[in-house]
Structure formats: C-alpha cells, structure tokens
FINULO-59175 format. One record per residue (C-alpha): residue number from 1; residue in one letter; x, z, y. Coordinates in pm, 1 decimal, decimal comma, padded with zeros to 6 digits, always signed. Layout:
N
ATOM   num   residu         c1         c3         c2
ATOM   NUM        a          X          Z          Y
...
% end
This chain:
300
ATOM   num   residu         c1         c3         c2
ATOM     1        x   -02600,8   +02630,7   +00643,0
ATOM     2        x   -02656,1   +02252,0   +00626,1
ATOM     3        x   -02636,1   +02225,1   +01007,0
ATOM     4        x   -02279,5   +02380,7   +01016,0
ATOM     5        x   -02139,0   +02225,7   +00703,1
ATOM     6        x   -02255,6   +01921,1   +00870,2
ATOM     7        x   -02094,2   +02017,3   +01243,5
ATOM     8        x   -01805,5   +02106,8   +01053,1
ATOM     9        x   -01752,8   +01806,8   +00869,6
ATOM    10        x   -01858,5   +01545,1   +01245,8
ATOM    11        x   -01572,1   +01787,6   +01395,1
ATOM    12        x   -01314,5   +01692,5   +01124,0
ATOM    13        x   -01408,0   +01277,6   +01078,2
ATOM    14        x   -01393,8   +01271,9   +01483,5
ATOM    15        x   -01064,2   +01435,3   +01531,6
ATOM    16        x   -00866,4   +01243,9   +01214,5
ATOM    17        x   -01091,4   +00917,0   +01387,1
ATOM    18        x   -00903,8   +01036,0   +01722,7
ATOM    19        x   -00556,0   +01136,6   +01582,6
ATOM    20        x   -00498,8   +00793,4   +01406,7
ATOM    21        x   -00330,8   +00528,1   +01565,7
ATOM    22        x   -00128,6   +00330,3   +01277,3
ATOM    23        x   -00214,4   +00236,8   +00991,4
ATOM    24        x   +00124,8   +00214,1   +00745,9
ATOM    25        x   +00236,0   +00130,6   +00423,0
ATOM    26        x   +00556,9   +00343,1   +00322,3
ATOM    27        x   +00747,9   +00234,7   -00007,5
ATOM    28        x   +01015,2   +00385,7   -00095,4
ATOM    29        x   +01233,5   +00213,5   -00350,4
ATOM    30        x   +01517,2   +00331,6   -00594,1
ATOM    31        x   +01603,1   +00100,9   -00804,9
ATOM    32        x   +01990,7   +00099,6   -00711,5
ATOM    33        x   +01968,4   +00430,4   -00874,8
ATOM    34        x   +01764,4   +00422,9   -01114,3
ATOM    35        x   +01870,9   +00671,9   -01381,8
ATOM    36        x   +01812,9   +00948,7   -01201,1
ATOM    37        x   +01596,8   +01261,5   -01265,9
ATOM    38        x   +01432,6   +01257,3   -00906,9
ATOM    39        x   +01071,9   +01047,3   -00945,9
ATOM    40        x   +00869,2   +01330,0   -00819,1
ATOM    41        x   +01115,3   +01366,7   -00479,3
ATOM    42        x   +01034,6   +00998,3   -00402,3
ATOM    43        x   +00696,8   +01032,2   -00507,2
ATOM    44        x   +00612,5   +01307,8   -00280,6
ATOM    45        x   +00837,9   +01170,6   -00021,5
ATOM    46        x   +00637,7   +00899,6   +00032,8
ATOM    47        x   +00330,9   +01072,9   +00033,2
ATOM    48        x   +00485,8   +01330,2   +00284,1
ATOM    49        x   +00599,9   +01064,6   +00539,0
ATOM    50        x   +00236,3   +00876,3   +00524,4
ATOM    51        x   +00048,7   +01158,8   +00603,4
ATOM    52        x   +00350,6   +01227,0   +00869,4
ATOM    53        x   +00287,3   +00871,5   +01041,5
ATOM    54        x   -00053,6   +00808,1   +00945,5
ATOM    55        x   -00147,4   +01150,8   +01033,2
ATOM    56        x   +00016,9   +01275,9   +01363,4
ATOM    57        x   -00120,2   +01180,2   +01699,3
ATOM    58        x   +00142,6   +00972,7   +01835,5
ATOM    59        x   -00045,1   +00884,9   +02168,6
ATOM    60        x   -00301,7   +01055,2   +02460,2
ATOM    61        x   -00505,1   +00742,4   +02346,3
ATOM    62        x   -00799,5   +00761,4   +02123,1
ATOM    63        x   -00828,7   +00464,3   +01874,8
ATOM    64        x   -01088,0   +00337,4   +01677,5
ATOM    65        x   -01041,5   +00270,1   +01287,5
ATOM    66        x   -01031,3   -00107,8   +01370,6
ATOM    67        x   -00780,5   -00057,7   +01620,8
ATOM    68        x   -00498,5   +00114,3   +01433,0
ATOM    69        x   -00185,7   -00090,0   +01422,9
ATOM    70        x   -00118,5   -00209,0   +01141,0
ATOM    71        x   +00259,4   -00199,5   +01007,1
ATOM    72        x   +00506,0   -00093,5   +00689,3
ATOM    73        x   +00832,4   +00113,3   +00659,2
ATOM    74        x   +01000,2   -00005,1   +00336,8
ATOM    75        x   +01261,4   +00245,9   +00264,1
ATOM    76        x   +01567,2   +00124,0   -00015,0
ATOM    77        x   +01748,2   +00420,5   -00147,0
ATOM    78        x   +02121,8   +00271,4   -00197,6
ATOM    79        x   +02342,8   +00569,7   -00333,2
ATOM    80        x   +02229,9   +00909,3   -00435,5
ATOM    81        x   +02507,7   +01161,3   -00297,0
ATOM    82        x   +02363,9   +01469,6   -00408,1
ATOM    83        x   +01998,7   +01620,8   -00523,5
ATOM    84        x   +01808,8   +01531,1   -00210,4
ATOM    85        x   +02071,4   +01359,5   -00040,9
ATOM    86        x   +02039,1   +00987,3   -00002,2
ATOM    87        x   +02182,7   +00702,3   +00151,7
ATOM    88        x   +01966,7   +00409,5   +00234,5
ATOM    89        x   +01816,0   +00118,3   +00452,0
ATOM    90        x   +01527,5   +00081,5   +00600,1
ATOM    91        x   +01286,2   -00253,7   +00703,1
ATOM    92        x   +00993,7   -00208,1   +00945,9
ATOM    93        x   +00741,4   -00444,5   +01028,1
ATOM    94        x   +00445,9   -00425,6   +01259,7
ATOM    95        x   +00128,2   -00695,0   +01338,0
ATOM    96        x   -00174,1   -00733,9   +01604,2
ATOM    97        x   -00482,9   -00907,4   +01580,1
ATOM    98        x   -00530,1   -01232,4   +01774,3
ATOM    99        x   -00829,7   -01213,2   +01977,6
ATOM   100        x   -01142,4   -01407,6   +01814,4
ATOM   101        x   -00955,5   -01480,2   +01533,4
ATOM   102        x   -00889,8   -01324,5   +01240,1
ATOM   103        x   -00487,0   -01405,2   +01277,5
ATOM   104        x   -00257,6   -01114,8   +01264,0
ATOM   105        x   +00082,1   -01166,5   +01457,6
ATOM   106        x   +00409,9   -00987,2   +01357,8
ATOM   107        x   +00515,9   -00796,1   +01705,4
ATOM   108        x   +00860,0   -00630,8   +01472,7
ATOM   109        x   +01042,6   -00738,6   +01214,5
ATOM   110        x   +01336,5   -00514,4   +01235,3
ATOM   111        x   +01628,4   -00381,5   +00917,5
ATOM   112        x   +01834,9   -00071,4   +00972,4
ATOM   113        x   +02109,9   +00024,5   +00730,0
ATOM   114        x   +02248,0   +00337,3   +00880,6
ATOM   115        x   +01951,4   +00546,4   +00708,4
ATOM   116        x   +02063,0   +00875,1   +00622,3
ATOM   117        x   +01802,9   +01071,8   +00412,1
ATOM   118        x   +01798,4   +01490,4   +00351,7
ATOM   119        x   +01463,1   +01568,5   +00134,4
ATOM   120        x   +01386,6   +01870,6   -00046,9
ATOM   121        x   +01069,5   +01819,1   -00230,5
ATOM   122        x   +00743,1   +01997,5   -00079,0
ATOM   123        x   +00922,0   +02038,6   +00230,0
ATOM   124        x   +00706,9   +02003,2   +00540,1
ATOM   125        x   +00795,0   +01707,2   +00749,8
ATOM   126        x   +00826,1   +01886,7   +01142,0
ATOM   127        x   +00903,8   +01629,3   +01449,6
ATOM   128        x   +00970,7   +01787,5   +01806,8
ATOM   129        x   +01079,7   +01515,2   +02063,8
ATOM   130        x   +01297,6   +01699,3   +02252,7
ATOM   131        x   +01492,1   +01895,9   +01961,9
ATOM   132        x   +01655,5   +01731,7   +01646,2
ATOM   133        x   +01489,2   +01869,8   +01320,9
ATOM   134        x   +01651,7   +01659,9   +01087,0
ATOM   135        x   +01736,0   +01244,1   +01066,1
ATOM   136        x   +01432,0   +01175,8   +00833,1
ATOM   137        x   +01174,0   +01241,6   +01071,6
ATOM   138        x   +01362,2   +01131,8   +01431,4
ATOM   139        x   +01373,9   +00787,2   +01261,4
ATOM   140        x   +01083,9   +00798,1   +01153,8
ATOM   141        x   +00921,0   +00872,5   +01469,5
ATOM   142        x   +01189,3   +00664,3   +01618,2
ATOM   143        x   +01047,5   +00338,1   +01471,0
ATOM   144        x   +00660,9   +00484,1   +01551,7
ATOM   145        x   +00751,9   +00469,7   +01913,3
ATOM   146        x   +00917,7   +00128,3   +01892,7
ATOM   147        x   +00606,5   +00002,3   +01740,9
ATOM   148        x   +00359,7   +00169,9   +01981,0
ATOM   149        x   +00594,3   +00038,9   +02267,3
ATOM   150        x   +00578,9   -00316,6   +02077,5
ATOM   151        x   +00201,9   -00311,8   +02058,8
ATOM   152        x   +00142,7   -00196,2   +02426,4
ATOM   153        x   +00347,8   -00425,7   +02602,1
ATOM   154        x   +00174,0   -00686,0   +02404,2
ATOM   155        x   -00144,3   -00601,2   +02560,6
ATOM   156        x   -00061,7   -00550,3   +02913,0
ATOM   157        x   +00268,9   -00614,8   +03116,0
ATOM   158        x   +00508,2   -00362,7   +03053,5
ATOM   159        x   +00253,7   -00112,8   +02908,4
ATOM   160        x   +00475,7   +00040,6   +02654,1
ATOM   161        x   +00721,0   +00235,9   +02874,8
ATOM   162        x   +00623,4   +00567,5   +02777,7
ATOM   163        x   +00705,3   +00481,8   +02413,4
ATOM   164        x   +01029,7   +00302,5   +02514,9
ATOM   165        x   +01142,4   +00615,8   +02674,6
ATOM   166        x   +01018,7   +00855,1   +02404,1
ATOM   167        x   +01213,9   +00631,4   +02143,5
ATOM   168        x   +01502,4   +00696,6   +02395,9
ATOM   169        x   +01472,4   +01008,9   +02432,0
ATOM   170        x   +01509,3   +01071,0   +02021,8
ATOM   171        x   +01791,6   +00843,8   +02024,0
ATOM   172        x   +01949,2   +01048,3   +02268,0
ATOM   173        x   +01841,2   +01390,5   +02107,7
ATOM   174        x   +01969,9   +01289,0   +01757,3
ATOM   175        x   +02341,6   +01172,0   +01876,4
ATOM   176        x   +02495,4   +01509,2   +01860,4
ATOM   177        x   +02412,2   +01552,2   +01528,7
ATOM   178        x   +02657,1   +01324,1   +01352,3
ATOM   179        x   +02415,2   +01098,3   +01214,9
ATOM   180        x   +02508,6   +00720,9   +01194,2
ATOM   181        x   +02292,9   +00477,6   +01349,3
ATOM   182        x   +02220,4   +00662,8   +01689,1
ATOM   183        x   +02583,6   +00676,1   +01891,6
ATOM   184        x   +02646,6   +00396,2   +02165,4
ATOM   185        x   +03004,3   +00405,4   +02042,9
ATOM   186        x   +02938,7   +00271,0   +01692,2
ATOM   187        x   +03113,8   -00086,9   +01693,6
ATOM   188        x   +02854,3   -00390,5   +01722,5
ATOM   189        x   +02594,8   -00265,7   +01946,9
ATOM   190        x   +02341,5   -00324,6   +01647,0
ATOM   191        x   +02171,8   +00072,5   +01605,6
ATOM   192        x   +01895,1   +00274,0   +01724,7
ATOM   193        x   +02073,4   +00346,4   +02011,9
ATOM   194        x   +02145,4   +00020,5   +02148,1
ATOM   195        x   +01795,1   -00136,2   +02049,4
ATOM   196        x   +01604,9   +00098,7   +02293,8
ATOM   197        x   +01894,2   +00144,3   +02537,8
ATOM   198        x   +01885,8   -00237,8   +02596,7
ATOM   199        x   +01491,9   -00277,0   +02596,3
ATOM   200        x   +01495,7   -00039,6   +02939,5
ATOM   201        x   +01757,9   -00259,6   +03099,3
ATOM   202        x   +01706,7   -00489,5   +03389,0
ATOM   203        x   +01871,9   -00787,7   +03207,9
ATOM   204        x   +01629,2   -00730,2   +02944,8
ATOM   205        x   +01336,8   -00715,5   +03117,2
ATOM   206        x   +01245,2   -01058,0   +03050,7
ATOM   207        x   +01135,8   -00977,7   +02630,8
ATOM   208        x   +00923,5   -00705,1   +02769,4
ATOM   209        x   +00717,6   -00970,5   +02988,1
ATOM   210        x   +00794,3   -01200,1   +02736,6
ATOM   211        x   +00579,2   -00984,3   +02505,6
ATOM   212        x   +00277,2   -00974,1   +02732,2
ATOM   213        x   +00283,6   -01360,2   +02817,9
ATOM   214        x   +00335,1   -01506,4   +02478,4
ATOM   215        x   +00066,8   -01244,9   +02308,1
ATOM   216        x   -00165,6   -01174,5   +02598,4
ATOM   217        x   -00188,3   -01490,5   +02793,8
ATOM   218        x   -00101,3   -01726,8   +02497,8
ATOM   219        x   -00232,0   -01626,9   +02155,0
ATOM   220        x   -00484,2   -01435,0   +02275,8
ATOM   221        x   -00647,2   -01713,8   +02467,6
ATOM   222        x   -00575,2   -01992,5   +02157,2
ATOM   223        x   -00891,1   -02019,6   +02014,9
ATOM   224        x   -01108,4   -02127,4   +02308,3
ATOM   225        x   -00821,3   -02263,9   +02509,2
ATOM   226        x   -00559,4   -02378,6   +02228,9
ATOM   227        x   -00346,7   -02620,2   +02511,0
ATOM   228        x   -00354,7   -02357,7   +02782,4
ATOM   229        x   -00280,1   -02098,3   +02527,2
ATOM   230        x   +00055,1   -02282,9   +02372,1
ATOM   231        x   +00145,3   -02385,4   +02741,3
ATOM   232        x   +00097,7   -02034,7   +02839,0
ATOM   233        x   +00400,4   -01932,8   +02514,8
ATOM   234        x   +00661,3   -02254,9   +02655,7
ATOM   235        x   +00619,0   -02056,8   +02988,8
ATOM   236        x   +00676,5   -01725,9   +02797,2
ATOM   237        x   +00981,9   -01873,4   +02601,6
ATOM   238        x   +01146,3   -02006,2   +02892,1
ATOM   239        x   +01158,6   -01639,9   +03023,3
ATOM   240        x   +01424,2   -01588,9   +02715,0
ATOM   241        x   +01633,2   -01813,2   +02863,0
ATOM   242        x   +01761,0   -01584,0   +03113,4
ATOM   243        x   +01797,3   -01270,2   +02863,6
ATOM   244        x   +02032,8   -01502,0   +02673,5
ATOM   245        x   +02233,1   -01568,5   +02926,6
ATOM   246        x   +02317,0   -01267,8   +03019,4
ATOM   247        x   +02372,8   -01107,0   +02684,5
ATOM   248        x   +02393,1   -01342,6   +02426,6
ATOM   249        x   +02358,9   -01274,5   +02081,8
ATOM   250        x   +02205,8   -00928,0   +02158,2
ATOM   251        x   +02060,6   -00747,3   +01882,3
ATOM   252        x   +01736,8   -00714,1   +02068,4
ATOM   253        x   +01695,1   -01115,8   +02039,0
ATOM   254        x   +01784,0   -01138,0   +01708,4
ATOM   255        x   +01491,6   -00883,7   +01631,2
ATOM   256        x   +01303,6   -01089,0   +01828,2
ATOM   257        x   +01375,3   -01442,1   +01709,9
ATOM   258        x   +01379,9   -01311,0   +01346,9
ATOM   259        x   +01018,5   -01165,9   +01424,3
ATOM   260        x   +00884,4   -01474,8   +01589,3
ATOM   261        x   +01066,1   -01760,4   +01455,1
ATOM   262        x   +00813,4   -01906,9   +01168,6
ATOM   263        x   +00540,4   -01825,1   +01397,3
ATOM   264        x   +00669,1   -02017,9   +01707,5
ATOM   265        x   +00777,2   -02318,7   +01460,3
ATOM   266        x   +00418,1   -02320,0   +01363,5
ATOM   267        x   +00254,9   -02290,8   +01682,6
ATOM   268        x   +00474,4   -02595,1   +01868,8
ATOM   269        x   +00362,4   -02807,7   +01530,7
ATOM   270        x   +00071,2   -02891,5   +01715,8
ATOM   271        x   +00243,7   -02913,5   +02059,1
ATOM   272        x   +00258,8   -03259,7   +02246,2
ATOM   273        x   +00609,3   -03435,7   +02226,6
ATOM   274        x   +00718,9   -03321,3   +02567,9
ATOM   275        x   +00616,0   -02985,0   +02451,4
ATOM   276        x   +00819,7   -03036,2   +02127,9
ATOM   277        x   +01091,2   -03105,2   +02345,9
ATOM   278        x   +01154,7   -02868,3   +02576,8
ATOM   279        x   +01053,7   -02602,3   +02314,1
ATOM   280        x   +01312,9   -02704,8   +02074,6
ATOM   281        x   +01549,4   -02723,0   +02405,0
ATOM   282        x   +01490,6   -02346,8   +02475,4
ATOM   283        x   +01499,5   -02241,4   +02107,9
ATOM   284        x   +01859,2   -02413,5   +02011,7
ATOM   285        x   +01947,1   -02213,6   +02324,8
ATOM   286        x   +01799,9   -01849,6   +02265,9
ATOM   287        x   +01892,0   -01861,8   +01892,1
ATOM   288        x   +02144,8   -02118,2   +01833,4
ATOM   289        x   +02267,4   -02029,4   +01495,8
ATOM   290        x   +01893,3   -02146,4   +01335,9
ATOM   291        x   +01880,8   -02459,0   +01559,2
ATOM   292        x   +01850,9   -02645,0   +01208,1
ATOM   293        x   +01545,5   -02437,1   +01134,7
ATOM   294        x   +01346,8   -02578,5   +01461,8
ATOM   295        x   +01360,9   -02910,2   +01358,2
ATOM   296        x   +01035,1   -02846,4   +01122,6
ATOM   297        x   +00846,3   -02821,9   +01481,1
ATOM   298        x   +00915,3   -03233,0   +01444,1
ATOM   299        x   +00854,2   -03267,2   +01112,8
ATOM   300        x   +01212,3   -03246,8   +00995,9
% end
C-alpha cells in the first residue's frame, strides 16, 4: 500500500513539476468600489485565475521549478456594472534571471485599460485557443503567451514565434465578440490586437532580435565579460533605430522603452564616454519624449 501511495504521489509532484512554466502573482484590487458586497467574488477570482496560469501547461516544454518565469498580473477593478460584471485595467510584468548572477531583468512591463471582466463566483475558468469562451480567460492567456514569447526570444533569436502566433491567434478569435481591446479598428493602434499584430511584422523585426542580443549576448555575458557584454547592448540598441524609423511612436516601443528604460540608464552608467555618447544618441532618438530622463547615464 506504501509502494502505490508513494507511485501515486512521484506521478502527481512530476506532472504539476512538468505542467508549470510561470510562476505569477495575481492581485486583484477594488478599491474604486469599495462598498460593495462582492469580497468573496474577488477573493475566489484571484484564486481561480492563479491556479488557471500557474496551473495549465502553456508549453510542449518541461520546466524545472527554478526555471519558471517569474511575472505578475495586477488587475484594478474601476466600475462595477452589475453583480459579476466589471470594468477594469490591467498591468503585467514579467523578469529573467541574468546568467551567473543573481539579477533579474524585466522582459514586459505592459498596462491595458480595455479589461472587460464577466465572473460568476465558483465558475470554472475554461481556455480553448481556437474558440472564444469568454474575455477573462483569452486575456488572460493572451498576456501568458506574450510573456512566454518575451522570455523565448530572449534566449535564442526569434524563439518565441509559436507564442507570438498563439497570442495572435486569440486576438483574432476574440474580435467577433464585441469585446474592446482586441479590434484593429479601435483608434490609436494601442490594444491587444495591434501589440501582437505589429511584433510579427517585418518592420518590427528588429525588437525581436533586439531581445536576443541585448539579453542573450549582452546581459547574459556581463559578469565575466562586463565591456563585451554592454558593447554587445549599444549594438542591440542601435537595431531600434531602424524600428523607429519606420513606425515611430509605436506602441510596441513604448512597451519596450517603458520596460527597459531604468535598466539601460543603469547599465550605460558604467559605459565609457564614447559609449555614453552614442547611447544617449540612439535613446533621444528611439524614445524622444524621455530624452531628459537619459541624461542620468552622465550624471545629470
């Protein structure tokens, strides 16, 4: 009895081992309506969408505890329009170790305000990529994608296509529904839609390589080779450059710069002044409205 209590229990650790690949914080906060009756819905909501993303097995890859990505979904609840109908915004943030170090580095820093939320409490959270269940869970496992696809291309070039083009295909899914955030025809180009849409495109190739160099090929290498390493990012950021000018002012590198910004200000700290230069050159060009902000790299 010991020996199959014991199988049983090796069979269950090794497939929740296998079936984990993030590691995320959910919050869920309500204090724009605070008054309400509804403590236990939020509650279990954001125990129901942890299991959901901590749970699920998002990828054909198996990951070790120590490899799980970590990242956080804060969710604000911003108007209550009926019992289990919600309007609200959500912020989600992923990291990734630096190699020999014990460094994380943000790969997504990204706010959506087009969050429509339908919760009944006790329901049971049900994703299919290729039909629309509900908005809660294709964002959701919108953003899961995005930060797989983040996290892969950050380890080898362009190795997070097949979680570009499942994010895609969820945008794509969810635009007959109705729901905000996922039509190409919203005005601004700044949604779900657009994000991913963009990421696939030619002219945006360059933050997908950009990914690989800067991370790969530049932090990674930082703490045995810290001058290679930082020349390795200039080479990286120059590849922005050419992204810029062919959209500028996407969305996609305002996620990025907003994502990267303190980190690249305190990277180029330690650069050599010709370094300092033509980094600050680049960055006043790829995200001119914070040129102000670049001037710490110089001590100002």
């Amino acid at each position: 009895m010991k020996k199959i209590l014991f199988f049983l229990l090796t069979i269950f650790f090794t497939v929740s081992m296998m079936a984990q690949e993030l590691n995320c914080q959910i919050t869920i906060n309500t204090q724009q309506i605070q008054g309400t009756q509804e403590k236990q819905i939020f509650d279990q909501l954001q125990k129901a969408l942890t299991e959901f993303v901590n749970n699920n097995k998002w990828t054909k890859d198996n990951f070790e505890p120590i490899e799980k990505i970590d990242c956080s979904m804060f969710i604000n609840i911003t108007k209550k329009n009926d019992v289990g109908d919600y309007d609200a915004t959500i912020q989600v943030q992923a990291r990734r170790p630096v190699y020999k170090s014990t460094y994380f580095t943000p790969t997504l820093n990204i706010m959506d305000e087009s969050f429509h939320i339908v919760y009944q409490q006790f329901t049971q959270l049900q994703f299919n990529l290729n039909n629309f269940q509900d908005n809660l869970t294709s964002v959701i496992a919108y953003y899961v994608n995005i930060i797989l696809a983040l996290d892969y291309d950050s380890f080898s070039l362009y190795g997070g296509t097949e979680f570009w083009n499942r994010a895609q295909i969820i945008a794509s899914t969810a635009q007959s529904f109705g729901e905000k955030g996922w039509m190409p025809s919203e005005p601004g180009q700044k949604n779900r839609y657009w994000y991913v849409d963009n990421q696939l495109q030619p002219s945006f190739q360059g933050i997908r390589e950009f990914m690989y160099k800067y991370h790969r090929l530049g932090l990674d290498i930082m703490y045995e080779k810290p001058d290679e390493g930082r020349s390795n990012i200039l080479n990286a950021l120059e590849l922005l450059v050419k992204v810029y000018q062919a959209r500028p002012a996407s969305f996609n590198m305002q996620v990025l710069m907003n994502t990267k910004r303190d980190e690249i200000i305190k990277i180029f700290k330690e650069a050599k002044p010709n370094e300092k230069q033509r980094v600050l050159e680049i960055l006043s060009t790829i995200d001119p409205a914070n040129t102000s902000k670049y001037q710490a790299i110089n001590g100002g």
